[in-house]
ZAMARGU-4260 file (C-alpha; in steps of 0.2 Angstrom, whole numbers, plus 5000, padded with zeros to 4 digits):
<rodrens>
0) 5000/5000/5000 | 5008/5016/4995 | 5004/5033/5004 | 5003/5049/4994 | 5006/5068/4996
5) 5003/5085/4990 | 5023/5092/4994 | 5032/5105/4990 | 5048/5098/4984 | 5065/5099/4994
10) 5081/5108/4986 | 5096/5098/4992 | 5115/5100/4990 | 5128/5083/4988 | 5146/5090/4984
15) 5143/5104/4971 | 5128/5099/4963 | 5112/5105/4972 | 5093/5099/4964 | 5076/5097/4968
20) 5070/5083/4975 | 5056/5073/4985 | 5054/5078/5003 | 5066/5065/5014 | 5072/5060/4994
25) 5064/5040/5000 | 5051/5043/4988 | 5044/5027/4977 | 5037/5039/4964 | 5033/5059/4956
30) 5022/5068/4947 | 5029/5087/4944 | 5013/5099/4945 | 5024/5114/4945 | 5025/5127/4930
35) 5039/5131/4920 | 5046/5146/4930 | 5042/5136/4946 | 5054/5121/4943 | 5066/5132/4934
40) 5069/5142/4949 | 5085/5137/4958 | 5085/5136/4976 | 5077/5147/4989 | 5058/5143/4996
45) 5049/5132/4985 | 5036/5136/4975 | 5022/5126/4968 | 5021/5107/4971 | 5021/5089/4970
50) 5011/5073/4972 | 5022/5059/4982 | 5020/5040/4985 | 5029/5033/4998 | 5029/5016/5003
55) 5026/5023/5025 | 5018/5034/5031 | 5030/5053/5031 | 5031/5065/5042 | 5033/5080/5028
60) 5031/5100/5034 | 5017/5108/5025 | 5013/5093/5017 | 4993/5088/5014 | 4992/5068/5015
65) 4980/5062/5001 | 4977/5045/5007 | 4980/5027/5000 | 4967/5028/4987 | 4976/5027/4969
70) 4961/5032/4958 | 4958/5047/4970 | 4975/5054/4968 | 4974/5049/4951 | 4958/5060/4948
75) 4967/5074/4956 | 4982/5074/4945 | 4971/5072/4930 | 4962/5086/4933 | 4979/5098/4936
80) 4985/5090/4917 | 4971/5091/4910 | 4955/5106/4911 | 4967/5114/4924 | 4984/5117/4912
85) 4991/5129/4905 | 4999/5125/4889 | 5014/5136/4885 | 5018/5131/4905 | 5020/5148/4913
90) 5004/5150/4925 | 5001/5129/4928 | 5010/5114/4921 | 5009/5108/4906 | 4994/5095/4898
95) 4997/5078/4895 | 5001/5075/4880 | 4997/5060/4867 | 4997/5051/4851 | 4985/5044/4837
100) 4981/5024/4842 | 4988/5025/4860 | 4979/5029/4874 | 4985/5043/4887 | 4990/5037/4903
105) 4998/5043/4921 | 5011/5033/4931 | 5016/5035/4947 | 5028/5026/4956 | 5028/5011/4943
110) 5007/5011/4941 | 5000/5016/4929 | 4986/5027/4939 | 4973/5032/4925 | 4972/5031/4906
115) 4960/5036/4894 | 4957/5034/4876 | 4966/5047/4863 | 4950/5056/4865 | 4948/5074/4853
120) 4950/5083/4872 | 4966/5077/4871 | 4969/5081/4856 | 4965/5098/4856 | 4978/5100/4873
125) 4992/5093/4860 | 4988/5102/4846 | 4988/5119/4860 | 5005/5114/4865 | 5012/5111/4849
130) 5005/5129/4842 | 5013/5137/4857 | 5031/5128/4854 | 5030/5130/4836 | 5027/5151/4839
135) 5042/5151/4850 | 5054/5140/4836 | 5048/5153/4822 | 5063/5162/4819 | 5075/5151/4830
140) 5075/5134/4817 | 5076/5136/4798 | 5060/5133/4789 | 5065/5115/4782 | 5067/5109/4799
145) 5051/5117/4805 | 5041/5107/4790 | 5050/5091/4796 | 5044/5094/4813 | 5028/5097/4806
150) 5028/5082/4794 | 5030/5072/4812 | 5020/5078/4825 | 5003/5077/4812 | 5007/5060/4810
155) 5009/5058/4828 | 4992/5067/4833 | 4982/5064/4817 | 4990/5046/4812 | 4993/5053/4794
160) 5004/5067/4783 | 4994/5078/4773 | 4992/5096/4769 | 4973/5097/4775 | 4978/5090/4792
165) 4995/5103/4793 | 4983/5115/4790 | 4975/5110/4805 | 4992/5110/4816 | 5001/5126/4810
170) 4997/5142/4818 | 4984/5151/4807 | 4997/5165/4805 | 5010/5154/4800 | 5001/5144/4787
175) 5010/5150/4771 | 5017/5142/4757 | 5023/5124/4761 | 5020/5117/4779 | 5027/5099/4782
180) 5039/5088/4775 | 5042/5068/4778 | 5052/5067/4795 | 5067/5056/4799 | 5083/5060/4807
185) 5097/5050/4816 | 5114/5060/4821 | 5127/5052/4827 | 5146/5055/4836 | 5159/5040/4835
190) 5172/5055/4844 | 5184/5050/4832 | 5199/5065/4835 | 5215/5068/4839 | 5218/5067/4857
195) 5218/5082/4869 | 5205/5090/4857 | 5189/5098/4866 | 5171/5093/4862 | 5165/5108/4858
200) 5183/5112/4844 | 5176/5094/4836 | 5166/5089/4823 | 5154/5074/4824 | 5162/5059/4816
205) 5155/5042/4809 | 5136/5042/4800 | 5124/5054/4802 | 5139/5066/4809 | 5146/5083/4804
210) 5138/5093/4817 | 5147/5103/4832 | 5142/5103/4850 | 5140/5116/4864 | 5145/5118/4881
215) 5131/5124/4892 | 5140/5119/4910 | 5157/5116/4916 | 5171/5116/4912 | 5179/5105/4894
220) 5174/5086/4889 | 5190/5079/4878 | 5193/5067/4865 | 5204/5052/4872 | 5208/5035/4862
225) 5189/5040/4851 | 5180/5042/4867 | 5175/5058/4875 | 5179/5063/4895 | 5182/5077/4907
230) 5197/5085/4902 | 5204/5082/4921 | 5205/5066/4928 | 5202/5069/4946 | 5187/5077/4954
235) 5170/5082/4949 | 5160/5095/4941 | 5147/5094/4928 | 5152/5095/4910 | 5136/5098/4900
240) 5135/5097/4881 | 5121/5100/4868 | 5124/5092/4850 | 5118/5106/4839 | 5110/5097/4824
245) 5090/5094/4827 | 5079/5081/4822 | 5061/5081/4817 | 5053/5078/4831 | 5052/5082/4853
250) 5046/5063/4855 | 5066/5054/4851 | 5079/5046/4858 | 5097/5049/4863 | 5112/5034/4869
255) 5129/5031/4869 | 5139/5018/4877 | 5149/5017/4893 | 5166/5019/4886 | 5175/5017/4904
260) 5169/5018/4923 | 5176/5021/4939 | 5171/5022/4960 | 5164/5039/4956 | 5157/5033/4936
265) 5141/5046/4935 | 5136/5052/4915 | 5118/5055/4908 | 5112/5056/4891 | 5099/5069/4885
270) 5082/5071/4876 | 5072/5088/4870 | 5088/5099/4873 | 5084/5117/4872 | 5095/5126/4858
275) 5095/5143/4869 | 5095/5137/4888 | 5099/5123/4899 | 5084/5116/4898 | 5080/5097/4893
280) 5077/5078/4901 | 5090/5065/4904 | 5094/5048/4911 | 5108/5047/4923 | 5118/5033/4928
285) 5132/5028/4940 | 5143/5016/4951 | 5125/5012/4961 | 5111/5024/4953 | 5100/5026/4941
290) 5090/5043/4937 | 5078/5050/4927 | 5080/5069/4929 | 5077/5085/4921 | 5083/5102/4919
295) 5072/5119/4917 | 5081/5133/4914 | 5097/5126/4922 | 5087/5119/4938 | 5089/5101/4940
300) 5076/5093/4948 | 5075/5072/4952 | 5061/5061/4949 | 5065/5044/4949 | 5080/5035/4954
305) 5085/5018/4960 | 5101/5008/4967 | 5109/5000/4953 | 5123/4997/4945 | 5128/4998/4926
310) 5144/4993/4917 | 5157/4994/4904 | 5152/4994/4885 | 5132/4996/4892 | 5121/5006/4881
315) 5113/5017/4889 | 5096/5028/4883 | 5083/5041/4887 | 5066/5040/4876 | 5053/5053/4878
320) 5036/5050/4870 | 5024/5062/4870 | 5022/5066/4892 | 5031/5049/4897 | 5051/5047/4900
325) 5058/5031/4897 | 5077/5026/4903 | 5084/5008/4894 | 5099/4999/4897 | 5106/4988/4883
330) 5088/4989/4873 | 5079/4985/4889 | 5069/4999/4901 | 5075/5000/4919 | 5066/5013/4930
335) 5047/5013/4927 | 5039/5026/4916 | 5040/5044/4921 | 5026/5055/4917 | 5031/5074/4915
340) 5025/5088/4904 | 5037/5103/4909 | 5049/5100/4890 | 5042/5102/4874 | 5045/5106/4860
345) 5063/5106/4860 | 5073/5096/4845 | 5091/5092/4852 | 5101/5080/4863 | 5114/5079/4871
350) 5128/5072/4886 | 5136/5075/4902 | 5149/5069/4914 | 5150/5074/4932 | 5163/5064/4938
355) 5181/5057/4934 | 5185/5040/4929 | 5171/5042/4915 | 5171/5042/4896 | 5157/5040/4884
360) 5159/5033/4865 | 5147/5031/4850 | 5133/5043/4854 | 5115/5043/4845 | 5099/5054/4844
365) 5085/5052/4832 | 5068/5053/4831 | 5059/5039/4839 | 5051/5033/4821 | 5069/5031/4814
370) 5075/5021/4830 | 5068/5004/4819 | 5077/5007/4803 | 5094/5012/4808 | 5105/5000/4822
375) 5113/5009/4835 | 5133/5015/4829 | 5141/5001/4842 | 5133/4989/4833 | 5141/4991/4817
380) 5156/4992/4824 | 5160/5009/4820 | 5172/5019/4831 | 5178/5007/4841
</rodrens>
């Protein structure tokens, strides 16, 4: 029986890297009702809140308990990301999301609480929260990239690619000339360089490459023997990097494979990167943890994490599909599914380490209807 509460979330501090997290940080499970200048504030008193399951009873400040009932607490949640959301995020968080064919659901600590059918409420609250992402990418992604995107979310919502349903989907006052286009991107990074050289001086090597990365925290990641790592080998410190080529689509993939670890291993690969801010989902993993995290605005916050292990030559992913956050290991989901809404609309991935003793090799993002046709860059034994 699992207890659940509405919390405000705590910040907490190990080392040099501080984040939000559940109160006590024992929780068995999140769902994130902040908006988006809520969670992307950084430290302080919190604002906004949470609803927490627990596996005892908690003794939590300011906390209202909600009981033992799932399907009450799911009602309640449905309601905030639903009738109650906002969906560019600023006043209330963002609507669940879904897709043509599936149904929408909400999980929370491993349940799925609630789920309904794809219904044309739901769509409406995805097509709101596309309009709003696509206004804000106007101007910041060339128009090619903006039809892909386009081609893929129609096909998403509306299960098909035509002009009459992109006229639907595109802002009235950006329906001009030719709206979509077929969407399918990988990129890819074998980190083949001359040693000593930075991430961010390289250029993407192997298929689906050419593209340049970006440093967004930290100090330099290097290339060593074709793998990238910090460019110190003792301490730690976040390193954070975007890869700046997009794809078609917010719902994707990113992975790369465990090139080396150590007593302190701790690295992440990240989906829906921001190109302008610090601002995107990711999977962490090291010597005894696994995460699934996000930042907003340069805020990280935790919302699911267990105690184990992962190993050399693992390959290791974040999936993000429509309002669920998915974490694989070698082709397999660990963790349980994440339900979230704070990060749409964002079309990059990216890496990071945190700690010595850690290197990543063959890295690859793509949109998550190209993942099927095109293997993973370890597997064709490129880069090695």
């Amino acid at each position: 029986m699992k207890h659940y509460y509405k919390a405000q979330w705590e910040w907490f501090c190990e080392a040099d890297k501080c984040y939000w997290r559940s109160p006590h940080g024992t929780n068995t499970g999140v769902v994130d009702l902040r908006s988006s200048i809520q969670a992307g504030k950084k430290g302080g008193l919190p604002e906004g809140f949470g609803v927490f399951s627990y596996a005892d009873p908690q003794t939590i400040t300011g906390a209202e308990y909600l009981g033992t009932d799932s399907s009450v607490v799911a009602d309640f949640i449905w309601g905030k990301l639903t009738i109650e959301a906002d969906p560019t995020g600023v006043t209330a968080p963002k609507p669940v999301t879904g897709r043509f064919g599936k149904e929408v659901a909400l999980y929370l600590g491993g349940e799925k609480l609630k789920s309904e059918e794809f219904t044309e409420a739901h769509k409406q609250r995805t097509v709101d929260v596309f309009q709003h992402d696509y206004r804000q990418n106007v101007g910041m992604y060339p128009k090619a990239l903006l039809q892909k995107w386009v081609g893929a979310k129609m096909k998403e919502i509306y299960g098909e690619m035509s002009n009459e349903k992109a006229n639907l989907l595109v802002p009235v006052e950006h329906r001009k000339g030719v709206l979509w286009k077929k969407p399918e991107t990988i990129i890819g990074d074998t980190f083949v360089d001359t040693n000593g050289v930075d991430l961010e001086a390289h250029t993407a090597s192997g298929p689906n490459s050419g593209f340049s990365w970006s440093k967004l925290a930290g100090s330099s990641m290097e290339i060593q023997t074709n793998k990238v790592q910090r460019d110190t080998t003792t301490g730690h410190g976040d390193r954070d990097y975007r890869a700046d080529s997009d794809l078609s689509s917010d719902d994707m993939y990113c992975k790369a494979t465990i090139g080396s670890t150590g007593t302190s291993f701790d690295v992440s690969v990240s989906t829906r990167f921001s190109s302008s801010a610090r601002t995107h989902y990711q999977t962490e993993w090291g010597n005894g943890f696994r995460r699934i995290s996000k930042f907003v605005a340069g805020t990280h916050t935790i919302m699911q994490s267990d105690g184990s292990s992962n190993s050399l030559g693992d390959i290791l992913e974040c999936r993000v599909d429509a309002s669920i956050i998915q974490a694989y290991r070698n082709g397999s989901q660990v963790l349980t599914n994440q339900t979230d809404t704070a990060i749409t609309g964002h079309l990059r991935a990216g890496l990071s380490i945190w700690h010595d003793n850690s290197t990543w090799d063959d890295w690859e993002a793509g949109d998550l209807g190209a993942a099927a046709t095109v293997r993973h860059l370890g597997l064709l034994g490129i880069g090695a």
